[in-house]
N, C-alpha and C positions, 0 to 999 in steps of 0.2 A: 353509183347504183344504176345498172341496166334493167328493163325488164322485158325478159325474155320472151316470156309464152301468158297470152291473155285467153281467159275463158270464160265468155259472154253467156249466160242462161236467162230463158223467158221462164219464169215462175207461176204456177196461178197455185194459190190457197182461197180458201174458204174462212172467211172470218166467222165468229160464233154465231154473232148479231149483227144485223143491218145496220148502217149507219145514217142517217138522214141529215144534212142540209139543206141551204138554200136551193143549192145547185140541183141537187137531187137524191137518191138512194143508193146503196150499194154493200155487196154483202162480200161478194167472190173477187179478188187481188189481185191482177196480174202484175206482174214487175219484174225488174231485170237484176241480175246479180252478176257484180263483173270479180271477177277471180285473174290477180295479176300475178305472175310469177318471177322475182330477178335473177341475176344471175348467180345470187348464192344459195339459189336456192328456197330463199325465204318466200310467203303467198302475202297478202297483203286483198282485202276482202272492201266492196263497195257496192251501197243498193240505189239504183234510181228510186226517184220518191213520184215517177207520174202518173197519172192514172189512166184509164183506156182509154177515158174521152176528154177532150180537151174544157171541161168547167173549171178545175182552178187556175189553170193556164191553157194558154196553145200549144204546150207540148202532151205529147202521149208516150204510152207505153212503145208503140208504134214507131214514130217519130224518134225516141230515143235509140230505139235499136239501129233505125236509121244512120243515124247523125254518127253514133259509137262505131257499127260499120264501116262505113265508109267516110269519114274525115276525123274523129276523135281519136280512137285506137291508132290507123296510122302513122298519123302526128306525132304519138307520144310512145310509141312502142321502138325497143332499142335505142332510143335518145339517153342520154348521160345524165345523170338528174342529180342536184349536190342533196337540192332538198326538195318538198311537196310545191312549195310556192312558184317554183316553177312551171307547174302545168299552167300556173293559169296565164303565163308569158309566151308559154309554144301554143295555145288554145287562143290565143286573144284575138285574132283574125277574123274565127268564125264569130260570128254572132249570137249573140244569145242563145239560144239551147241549152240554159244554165244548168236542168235537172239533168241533161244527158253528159255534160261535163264534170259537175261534180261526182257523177256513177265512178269514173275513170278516178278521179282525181282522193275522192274518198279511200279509194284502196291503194295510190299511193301515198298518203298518209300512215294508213295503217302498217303500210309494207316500211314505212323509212323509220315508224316507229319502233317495229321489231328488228330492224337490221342495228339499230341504236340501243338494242332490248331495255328500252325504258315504254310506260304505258303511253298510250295515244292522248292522254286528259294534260299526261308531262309535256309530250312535245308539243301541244298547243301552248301551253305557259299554264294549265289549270291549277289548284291548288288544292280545290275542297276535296274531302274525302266522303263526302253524300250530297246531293243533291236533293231537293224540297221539289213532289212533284203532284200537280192538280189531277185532277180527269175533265176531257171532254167528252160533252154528252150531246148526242144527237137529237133532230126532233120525233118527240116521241107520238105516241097515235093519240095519248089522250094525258091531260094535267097529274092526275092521280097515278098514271105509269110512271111517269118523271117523277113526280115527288118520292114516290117508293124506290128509285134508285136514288137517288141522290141521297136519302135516309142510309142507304147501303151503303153505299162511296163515303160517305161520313163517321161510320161504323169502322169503314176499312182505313180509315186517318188519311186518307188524302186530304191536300193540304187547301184546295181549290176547286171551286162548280163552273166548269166555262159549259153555259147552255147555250144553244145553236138557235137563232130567231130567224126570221123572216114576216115579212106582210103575215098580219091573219095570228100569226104567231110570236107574241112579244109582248106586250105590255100585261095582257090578263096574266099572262103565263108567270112572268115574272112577280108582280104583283103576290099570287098565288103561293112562289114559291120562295118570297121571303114574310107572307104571313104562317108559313110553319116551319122557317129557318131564320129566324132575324138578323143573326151573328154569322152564316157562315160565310166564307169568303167567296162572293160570288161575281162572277161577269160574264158579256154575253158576246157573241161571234155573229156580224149578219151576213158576214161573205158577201159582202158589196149589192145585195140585197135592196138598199133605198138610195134615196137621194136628198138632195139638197129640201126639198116641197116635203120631208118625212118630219121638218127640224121640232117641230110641237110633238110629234113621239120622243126625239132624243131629247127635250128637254124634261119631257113626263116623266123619264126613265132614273133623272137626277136625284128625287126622291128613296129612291131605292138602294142610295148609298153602293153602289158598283164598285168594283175595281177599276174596271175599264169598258168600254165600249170597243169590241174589234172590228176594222175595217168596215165601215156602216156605207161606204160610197164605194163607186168603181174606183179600180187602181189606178186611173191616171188623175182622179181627181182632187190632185195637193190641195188645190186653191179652195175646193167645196171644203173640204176638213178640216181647210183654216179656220174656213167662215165659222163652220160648227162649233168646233174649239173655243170659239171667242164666244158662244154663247151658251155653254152648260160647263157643269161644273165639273163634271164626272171625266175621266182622262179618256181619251181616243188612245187607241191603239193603231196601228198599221202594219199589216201583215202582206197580204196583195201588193200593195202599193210599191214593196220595198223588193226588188229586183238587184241591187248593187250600191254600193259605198256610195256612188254619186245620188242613187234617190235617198238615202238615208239622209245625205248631208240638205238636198232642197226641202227634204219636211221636218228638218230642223228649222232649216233657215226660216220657212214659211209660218212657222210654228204651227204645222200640222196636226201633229200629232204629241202628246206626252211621256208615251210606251211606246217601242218597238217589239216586233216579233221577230225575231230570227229562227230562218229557216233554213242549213248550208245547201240543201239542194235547190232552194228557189233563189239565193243566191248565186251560183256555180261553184259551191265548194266552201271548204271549212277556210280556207285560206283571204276569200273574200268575208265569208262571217266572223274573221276575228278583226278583221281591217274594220266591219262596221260595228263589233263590238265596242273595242276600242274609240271608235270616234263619239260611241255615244256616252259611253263613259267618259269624257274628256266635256261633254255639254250636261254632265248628270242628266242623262235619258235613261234609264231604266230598261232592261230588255229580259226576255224570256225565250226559251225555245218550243216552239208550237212542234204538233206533230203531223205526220202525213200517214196514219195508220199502218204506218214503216212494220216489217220483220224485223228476225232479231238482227242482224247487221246494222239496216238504216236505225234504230233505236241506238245499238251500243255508241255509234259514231253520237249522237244528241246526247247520250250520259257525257262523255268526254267533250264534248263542247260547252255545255253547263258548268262544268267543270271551272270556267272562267269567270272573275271575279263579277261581272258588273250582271252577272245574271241572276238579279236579288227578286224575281219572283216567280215562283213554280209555273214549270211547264209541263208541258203537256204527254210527257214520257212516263205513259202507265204500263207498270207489268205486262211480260209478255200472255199471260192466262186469261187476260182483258181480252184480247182479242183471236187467241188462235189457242186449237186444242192443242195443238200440237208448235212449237214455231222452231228454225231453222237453225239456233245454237247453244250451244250448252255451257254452262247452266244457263237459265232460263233466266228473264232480266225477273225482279220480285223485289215490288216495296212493300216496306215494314214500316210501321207508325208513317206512313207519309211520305218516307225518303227508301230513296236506291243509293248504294253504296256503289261509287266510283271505281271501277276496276284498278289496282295495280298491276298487274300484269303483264307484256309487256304488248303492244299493238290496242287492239279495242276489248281486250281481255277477257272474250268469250271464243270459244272453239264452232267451227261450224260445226253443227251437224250434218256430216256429208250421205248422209242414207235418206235423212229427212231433203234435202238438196235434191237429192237425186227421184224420190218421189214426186217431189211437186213440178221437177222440170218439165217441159213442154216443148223445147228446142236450146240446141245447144251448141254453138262455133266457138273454134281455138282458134287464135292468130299467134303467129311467130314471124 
């Protein structure tokens, strides 16, 4: 499998509603959509997942176009490819830029998957046939706005509440929102938000019977989220933190964390996310797929990644009507009681919407 002719799009949509975390606000999307074409003709479809400004990482939308320009796309266009996992052997050189690599690398998944016309959840190894998926919920302007969504999200059977904390915003809140939810499935996201001197909140927060606690420290800090770990009850997650199979394996080892989050674009692709799935299913770590308020592309790629056995607790892949009036493929992703139904199909088994594509484009380069 050769591929031929790649076609690189800057996207901007408008989300319905704002999204707030630690980091900050944001309502309008820009992102990249790379369209690979082989030489049988087959397309094969992939969305970065970074955002304009560099808060979850130091990549951007910017940045990725960058990086896909002039060193990614060269690299890998016209090379011989048996299978996906290859990109990430002809990509290994460069460095990090994982979100702008897996752009590329995503769509040769989808492409090797349709040249094989079996679905993209198959060629990962998946097996389910639906997926258990929560909602995340950003912060809101006041307790009483939250609660009346989350009343909502539980009406609509989602399966899980991830609320989004920070300083100022956390304990009351929470508190709050499990004296008029006692039972639902709830955990909270600080986006690296606190520190080690926060540790009497994260112990306060015990009582509240959590799922998980996600990423509460900066991402280089193993050692603080060891420390944590050893003193409340409640599981640590790591999301930030985890950049590739080698940081998965030191916050094992450190016993950092008890959940992971998997993310293929913050790792460099589905190829490194099944390598770290796998290893934490071999330590019984437990992992879930977070979102990056992905289109429909970066969505379908996280239904087929889910797909995979050790991802025993609902992620973060809500309907595409959650967030965009309109979103880029057809049909439209849609959960029922809770769950999305795993594409059979063959590739990531939704069609683009190439009109809808073509609206929100904003620039557009072929390479051959």
């Amino acid at each position: 499998m050769k591929i031929r002719e790649i076609t690189l799009r800057h996207l901007k949509m408008r989300m319905k509603s704002p999204f707030s975390t630690s980091f900050g606000t944001m309502q309008n999307k820009d992102f990249l959509l790379l369209e690979a074409k082989s030489d049988s003709g087959m397309i094969g479809w992939g969305e970065s997942v970074a955002f304009d400004t560099p808060w979850y990482t130091e990549e951007t939308v910017k940045t990725n176009w960058h990086m896909l320009e002039d060193f990614i796309i060269p690299a890998v266009i016209n090379k011989e490819l048996d299978h996906p996992d290859q990109v990430s052997t002809i990509l290994a050189a460069i460095r990090k830029n994982n979100m702008a690599k897996s752009t590329i690398e995503g769509a040769v998944w989808d492409l090797y998957a349709k040249e094989k016309d079996i679905s993209l959840a198959a060629a990962l190894g998946g097996s389910k046939k639906k997926i258990e998926v929560g909602i995340s919920i950003g912060i809101q302007n006041t307790i009483d706005e939250l609660i009346r969504l989350i009343d909502g999200y539980i009406e609509e059977g989602y399966k899980r509440m991830k609320v989004k904390i920070k300083p100022g915003w956390d304990i009351d809140v929470i508190r709050e929102i499990r004296r008029h939810f006692p039972n639902v499935p709830l955990m909270v996201d600080a986006n690296s938000a606190y520190s080690l001197k926060d540790i009497d909140l994260f112990k306060s927060l015990d009582e509240f019977d959590l799922m998980m606690i996600e990423q509460p420290f900066a991402a280089n800090d193993f050692i603080d989220h060891a420390q944590l770990q050893k003193q409340i009850s409640t599981s640590i997650c790591l999301d930030e933190s985890i950049h590739s199979y080698e940081d998965a394996r030191i916050a094992i080892e450190l016993q950092a964390c008890e959940i992971i989050n998997i993310k293929s674009g913050r790792v460099g692709g589905l190829t490194e996310a099944k390598r770290i799935h796998n290893l934490c299913e071999e330590n019984k770590i437990p992992v879930w797929c977070g979102g990056m308020l992905e289109a429909g592309i970066g969505r379908a790629h996280n239904i087929a990644l889910t797909s995979l056995s050790n991802f025993t607790m609902p992620g973060d892949t809500a309907g595409s009507s959650h967030y965009w009036e309109k979103d880029i493929i057809h049909p439209e992703v849609v959960v029922e009681g809770g769950f999305i139904k795993v594409p059979t199909g063959s590739g990531i088994g939704f069609a683009p919407d190439t009109e809808a594509i073509k609206r929100f484009t904003s620039k557009e380069m072929i390479f051959s």
